[in-house]
C-alpha positions as CSV (number, residue, x, y, z in Angstrom):
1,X,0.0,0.0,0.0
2,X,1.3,3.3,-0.8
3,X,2.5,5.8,1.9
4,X,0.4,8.1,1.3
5,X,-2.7,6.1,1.5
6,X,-1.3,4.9,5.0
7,X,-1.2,8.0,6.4
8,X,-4.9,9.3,5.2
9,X,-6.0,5.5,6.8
10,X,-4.4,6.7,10.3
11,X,-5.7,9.9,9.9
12,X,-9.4,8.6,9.5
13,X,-8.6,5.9,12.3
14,X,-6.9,8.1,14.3
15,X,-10.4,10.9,14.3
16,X,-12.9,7.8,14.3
17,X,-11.3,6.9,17.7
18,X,-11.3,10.3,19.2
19,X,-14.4,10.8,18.2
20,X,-15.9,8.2,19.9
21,X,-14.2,9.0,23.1
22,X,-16.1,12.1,22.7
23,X,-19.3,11.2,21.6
24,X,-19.5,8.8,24.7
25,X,-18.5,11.3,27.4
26,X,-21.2,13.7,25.6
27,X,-18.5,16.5,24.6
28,X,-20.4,19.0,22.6
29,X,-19.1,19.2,19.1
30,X,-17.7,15.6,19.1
31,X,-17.7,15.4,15.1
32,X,-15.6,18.3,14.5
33,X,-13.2,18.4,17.9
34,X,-12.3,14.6,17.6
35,X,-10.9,14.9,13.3
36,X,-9.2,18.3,14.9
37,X,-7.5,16.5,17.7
38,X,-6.7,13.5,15.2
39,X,-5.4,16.0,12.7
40,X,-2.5,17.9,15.3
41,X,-1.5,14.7,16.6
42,X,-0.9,13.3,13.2
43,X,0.5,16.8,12.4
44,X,2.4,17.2,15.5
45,X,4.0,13.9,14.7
46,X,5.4,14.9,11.8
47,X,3.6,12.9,9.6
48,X,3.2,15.3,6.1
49,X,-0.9,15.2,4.9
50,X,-2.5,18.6,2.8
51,X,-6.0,18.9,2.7
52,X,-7.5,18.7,-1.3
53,X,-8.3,22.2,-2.6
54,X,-12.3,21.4,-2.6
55,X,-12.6,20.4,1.0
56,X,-12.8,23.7,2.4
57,X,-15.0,24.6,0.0
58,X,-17.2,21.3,0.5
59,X,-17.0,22.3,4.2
60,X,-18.3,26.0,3.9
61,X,-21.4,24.8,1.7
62,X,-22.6,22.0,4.0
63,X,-21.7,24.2,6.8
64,X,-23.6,27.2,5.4
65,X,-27.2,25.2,4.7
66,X,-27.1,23.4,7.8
67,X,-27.1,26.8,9.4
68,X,-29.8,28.2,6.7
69,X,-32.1,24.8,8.3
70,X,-31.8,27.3,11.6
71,X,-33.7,30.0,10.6
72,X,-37.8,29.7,10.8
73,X,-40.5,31.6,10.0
74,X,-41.6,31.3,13.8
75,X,-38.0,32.9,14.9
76,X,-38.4,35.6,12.5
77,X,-41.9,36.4,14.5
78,X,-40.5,35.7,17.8
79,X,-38.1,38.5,16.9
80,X,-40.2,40.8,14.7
81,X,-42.5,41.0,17.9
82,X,-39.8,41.9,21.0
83,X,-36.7,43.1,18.7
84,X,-35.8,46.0,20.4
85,X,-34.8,43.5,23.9
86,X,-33.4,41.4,21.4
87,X,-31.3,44.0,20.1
88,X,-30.3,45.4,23.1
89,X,-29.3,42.0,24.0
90,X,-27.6,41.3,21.1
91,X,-25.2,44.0,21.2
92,X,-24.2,44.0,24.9
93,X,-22.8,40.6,24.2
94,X,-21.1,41.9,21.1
95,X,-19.3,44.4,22.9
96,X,-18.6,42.3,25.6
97,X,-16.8,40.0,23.2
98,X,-15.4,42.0,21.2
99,X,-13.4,43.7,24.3
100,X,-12.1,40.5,25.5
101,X,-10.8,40.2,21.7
102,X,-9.2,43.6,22.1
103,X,-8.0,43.0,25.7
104,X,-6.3,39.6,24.6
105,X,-4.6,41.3,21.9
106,X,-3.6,44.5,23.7
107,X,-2.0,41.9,26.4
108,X,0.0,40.2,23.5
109,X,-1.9,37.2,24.4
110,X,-2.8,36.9,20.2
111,X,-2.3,38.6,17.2
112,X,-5.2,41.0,16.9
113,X,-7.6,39.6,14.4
114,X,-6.8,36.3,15.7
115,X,-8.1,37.5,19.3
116,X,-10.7,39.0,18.2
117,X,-12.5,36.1,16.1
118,X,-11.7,34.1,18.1
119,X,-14.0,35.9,20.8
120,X,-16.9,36.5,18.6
121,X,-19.8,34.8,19.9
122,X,-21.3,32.7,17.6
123,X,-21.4,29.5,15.6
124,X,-17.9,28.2,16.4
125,X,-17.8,26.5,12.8
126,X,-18.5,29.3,10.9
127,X,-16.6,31.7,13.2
128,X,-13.3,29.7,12.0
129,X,-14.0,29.8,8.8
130,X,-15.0,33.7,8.4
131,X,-11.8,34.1,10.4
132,X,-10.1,32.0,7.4
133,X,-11.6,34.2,4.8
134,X,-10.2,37.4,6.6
135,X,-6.9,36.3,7.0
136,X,-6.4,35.6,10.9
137,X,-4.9,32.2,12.2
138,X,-7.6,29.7,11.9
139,X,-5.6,27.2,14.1
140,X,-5.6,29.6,16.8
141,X,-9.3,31.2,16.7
142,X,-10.6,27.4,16.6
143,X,-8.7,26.7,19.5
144,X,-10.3,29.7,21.3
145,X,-13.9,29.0,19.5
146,X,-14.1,25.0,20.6
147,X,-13.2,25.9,23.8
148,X,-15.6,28.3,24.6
149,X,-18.6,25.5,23.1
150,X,-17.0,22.5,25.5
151,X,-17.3,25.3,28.2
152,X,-20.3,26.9,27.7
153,X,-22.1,24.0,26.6
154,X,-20.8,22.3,29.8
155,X,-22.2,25.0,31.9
156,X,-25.6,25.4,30.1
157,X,-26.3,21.2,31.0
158,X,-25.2,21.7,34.4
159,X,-27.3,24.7,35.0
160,X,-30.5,23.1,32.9
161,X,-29.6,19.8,35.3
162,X,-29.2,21.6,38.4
163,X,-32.7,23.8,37.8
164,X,-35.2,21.9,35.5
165,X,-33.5,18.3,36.9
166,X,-32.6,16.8,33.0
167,X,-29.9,15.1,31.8
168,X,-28.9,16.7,28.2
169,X,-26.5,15.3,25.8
170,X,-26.1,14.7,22.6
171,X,-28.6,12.8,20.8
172,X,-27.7,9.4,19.0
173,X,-26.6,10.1,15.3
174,X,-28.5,8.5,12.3
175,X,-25.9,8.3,10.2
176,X,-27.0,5.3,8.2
177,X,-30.9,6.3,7.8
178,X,-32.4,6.5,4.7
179,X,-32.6,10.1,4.0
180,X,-35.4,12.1,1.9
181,X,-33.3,12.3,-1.5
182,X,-35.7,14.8,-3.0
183,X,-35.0,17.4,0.7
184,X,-31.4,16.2,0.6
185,X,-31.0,16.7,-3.2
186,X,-32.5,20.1,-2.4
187,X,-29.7,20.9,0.0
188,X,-27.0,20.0,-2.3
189,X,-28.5,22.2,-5.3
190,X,-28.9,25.0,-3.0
191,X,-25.5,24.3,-2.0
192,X,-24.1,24.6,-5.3
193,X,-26.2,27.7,-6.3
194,X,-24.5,29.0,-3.2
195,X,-21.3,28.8,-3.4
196,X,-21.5,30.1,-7.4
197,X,-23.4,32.9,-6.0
198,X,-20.8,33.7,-3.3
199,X,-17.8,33.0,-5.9
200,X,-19.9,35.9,-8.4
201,X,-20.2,38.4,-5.3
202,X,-16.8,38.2,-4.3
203,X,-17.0,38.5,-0.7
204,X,-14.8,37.1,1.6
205,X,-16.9,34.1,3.0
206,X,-18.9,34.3,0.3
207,X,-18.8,30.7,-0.3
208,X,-20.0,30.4,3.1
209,X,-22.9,33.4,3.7
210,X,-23.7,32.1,-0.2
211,X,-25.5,29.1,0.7
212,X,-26.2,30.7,4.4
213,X,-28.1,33.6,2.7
214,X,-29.9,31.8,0.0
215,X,-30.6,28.7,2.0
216,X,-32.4,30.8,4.9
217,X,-34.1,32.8,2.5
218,X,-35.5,29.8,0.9
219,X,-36.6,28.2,3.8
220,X,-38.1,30.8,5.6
221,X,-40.3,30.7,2.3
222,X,-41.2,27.4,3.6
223,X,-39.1,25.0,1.2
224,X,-38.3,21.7,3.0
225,X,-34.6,20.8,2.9
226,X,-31.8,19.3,4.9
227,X,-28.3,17.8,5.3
228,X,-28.1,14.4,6.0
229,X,-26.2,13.5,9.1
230,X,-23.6,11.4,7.0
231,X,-23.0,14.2,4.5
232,X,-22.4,17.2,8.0
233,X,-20.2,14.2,9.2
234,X,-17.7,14.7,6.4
235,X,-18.0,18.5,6.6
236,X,-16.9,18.5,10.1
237,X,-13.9,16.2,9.2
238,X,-12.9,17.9,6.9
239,X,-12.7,21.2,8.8
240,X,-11.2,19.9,11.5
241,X,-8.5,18.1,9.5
242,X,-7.9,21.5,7.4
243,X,-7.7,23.4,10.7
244,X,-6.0,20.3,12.8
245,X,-3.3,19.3,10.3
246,X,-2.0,23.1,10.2
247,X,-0.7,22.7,13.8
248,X,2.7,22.6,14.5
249,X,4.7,23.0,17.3
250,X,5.0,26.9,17.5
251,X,1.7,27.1,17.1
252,X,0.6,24.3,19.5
253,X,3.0,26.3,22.7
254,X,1.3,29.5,21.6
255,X,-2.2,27.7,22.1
256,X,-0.9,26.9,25.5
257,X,0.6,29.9,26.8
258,X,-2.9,31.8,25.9
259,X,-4.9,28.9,27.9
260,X,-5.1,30.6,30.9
261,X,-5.7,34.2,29.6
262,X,-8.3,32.6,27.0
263,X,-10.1,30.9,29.6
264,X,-10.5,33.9,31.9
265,X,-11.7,35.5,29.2
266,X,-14.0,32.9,28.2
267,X,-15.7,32.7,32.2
268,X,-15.8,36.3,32.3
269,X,-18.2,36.2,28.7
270,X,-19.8,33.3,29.9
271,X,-20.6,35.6,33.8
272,X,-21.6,38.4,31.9
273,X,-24.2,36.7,30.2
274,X,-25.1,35.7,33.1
275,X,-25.8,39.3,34.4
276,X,-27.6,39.8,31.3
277,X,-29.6,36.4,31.8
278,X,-30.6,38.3,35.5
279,X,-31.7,41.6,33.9
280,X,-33.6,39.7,31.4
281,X,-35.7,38.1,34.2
282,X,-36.1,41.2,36.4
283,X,-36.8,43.8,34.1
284,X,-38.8,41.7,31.0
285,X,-39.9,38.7,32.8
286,X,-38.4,36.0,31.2
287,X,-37.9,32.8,33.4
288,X,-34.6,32.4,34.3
289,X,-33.6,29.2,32.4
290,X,-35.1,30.6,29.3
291,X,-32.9,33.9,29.8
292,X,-29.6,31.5,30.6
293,X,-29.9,29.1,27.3
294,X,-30.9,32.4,25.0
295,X,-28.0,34.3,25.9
296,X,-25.1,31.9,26.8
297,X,-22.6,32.7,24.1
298,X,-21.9,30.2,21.7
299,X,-22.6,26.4,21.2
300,X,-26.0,26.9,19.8
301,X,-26.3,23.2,18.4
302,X,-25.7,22.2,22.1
303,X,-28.3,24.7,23.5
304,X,-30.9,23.6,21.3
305,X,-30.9,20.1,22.1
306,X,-30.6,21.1,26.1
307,X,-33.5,23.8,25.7
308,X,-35.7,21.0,23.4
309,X,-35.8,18.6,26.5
310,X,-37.2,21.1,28.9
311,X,-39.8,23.0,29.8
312,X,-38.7,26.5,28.2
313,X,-39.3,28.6,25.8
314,X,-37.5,27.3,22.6
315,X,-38.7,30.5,19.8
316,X,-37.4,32.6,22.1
317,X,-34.4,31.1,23.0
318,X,-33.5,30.0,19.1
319,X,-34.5,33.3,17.9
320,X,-32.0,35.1,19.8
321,X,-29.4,33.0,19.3
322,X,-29.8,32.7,15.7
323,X,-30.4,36.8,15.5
324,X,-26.9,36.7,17.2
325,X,-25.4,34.6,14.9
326,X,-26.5,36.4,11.9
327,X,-25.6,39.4,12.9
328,X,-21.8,38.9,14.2
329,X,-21.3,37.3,10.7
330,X,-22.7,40.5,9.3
331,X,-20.8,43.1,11.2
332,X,-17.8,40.4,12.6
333,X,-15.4,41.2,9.9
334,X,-16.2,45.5,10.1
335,X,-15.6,45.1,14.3
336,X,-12.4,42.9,13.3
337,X,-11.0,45.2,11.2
338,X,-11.3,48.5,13.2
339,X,-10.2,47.1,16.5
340,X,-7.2,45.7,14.9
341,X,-6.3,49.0,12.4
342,X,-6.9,50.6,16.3
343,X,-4.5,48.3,17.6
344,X,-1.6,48.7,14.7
345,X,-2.0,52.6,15.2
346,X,-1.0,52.3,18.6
């Protein structure tokens, strides 16, 4: 058997077995953390793989209609009727994260777009990937994105356990399920149409927002689509292999000497939401689980399966964090770009 071939079979062993480490001590984001992992050990081991010029863009597509599945009609409602407290909310944990961006990078913790993506509360996948597009170290902000998920994800099913008494974890994948080929078939054009309409616009994640954008549109217009769990699988591998197998050992001891600055940071964002949880139950009356799960930053994947097996209110809850989501990945890369021009001048 060919080297090469050898190397791309321990690879896929290699994340396989991670993986399923994960998945049975229920760490969020299993699929994507576990080929990651697999990739810097391989990389780290001096083992020589590069990732094929169309995974990343295979990655950004499946990525970007999974996301577009998100957005509903309903969560449009729930925020058409109570968008100014959404806004408000919104915002304040913008800001928030965006500081501890600028803070990290003013410390010479990380460079400055680095630290600053890599705080931006949102989808982690798609955070590493817009990061990607705008030139920081993707190696880096994943690091900082994943483990904000594994904590705030953590915290969330402790808190939901602790209040509403539920055990939350990831469901069981059905990998091998027959899928509905005319919905899935539907994803992958609308993938496709996508990604050509982000190539045409020119925009730096446009082969992400492409799909994103067109996909949401389309569904919120109530056509029925999705990505079978097989077909996110390999999307997730391959991101985490492309960000995994660019470690090296540089870049690995910078990950650990901003550990402990990157997790104060990440507590401190994960307390102040927790502040704003508070004020969302004093002053508009939300229970206080709902207010929690809506505005814990990041992890949304994991949030929605903890806020679907209790009694809370899920609209409001997905509304706000998909609101959150769509508007970092609107305004991330304007934020990025003035705090570190701000930085360089000084």
């Amino acid at each position: 058997m060919p080297a090469i071939a050898l190397r791309w079979l321990s690879l896929i062993a290699l994340s396989l077995a991670i993986t399923l480490v994960l998945e049975a001590v229920r760490l969020p984001a299993a699929l994507l953390i576990g080929p990651m992992a697999a990739g810097i050990m391989i990389a780290l081991a001096g083992v020589r793989l590069s990732m094929p010029a169309f995974s990343r863009s295979f990655a950004q597509a499946v990525i970007g209609v999974m996301i577009a599945t998100t957005v509903t009609a309903d969560i449009l409602v729930t925020f058409a009727a109570r968008w100014p407290l959404f806004l408000a909310t919104i915002v304040a944990v913008i800001a928030v994260s965006a500081l501890s961006g600028y803070a990290l990078a003013r410390l010479k913790v990380l460079p400055a777009t680095t630290a600053i993506w890599g705080s931006s509360a949102g989808a982690a996948s798609a955070m590493v990937l817009m990061a990607q597009a705008y030139g920081a170290d993707a190696r880096l902000v994943g690091f900082m994105q994943y483990l904000r998920v594994i904590f705030v994800a953590s915290i969330a099913a402790i808190v939901a356990r602790t209040v509403a008494g539920v055990t939350a974890g990831t469901p069981a994948h059905a990998f091998f399920e027959m899928p509905d080929y005319a919905e899935a078939m539907t994803a992958a054009a609308i993938a496709l149409a996508g990604t050509l309409l982000g190539r045409a616009t020119r925009l730096p994640a446009g082969l992400l927002l492409g799909p994103l954008v067109l996909g949401a549109v389309l569904h919120v217009a109530g056509l029925s689509f999705y990505v079978p769990e097989l077909v996110l699988a390999l999307a997730y591998a391959l991101l985490g292999w492309t960000i995994g197998l660019g470690f090296d050992r540089d870049v690995l001891l910078h990950a650990g000497r901003a550990l402990v600055p990157v997790t104060g940071a990440i507590l401190l964002l994960i307390g102040f939401c927790g502040l704003l949880a508070y004020a969302l139950h004093v002053f508009a009356g939300i229970d206080p689980l709902t207010a929690y799960l809506a505005t814990s930053p990041g992890g949304m994947d994991s949030i929605a399966i903890i806020a679907a097996s209790i009694d809370v209110d899920v609209p409001f809850i997905m509304a706000l964090q998909t609101a959150r989501l769509l508007i970092v990945m609107a305004i991330g890369p304007t934020i990025a770009r003035l705090l570190a021009d701000r930085l360089m001048r000084r």
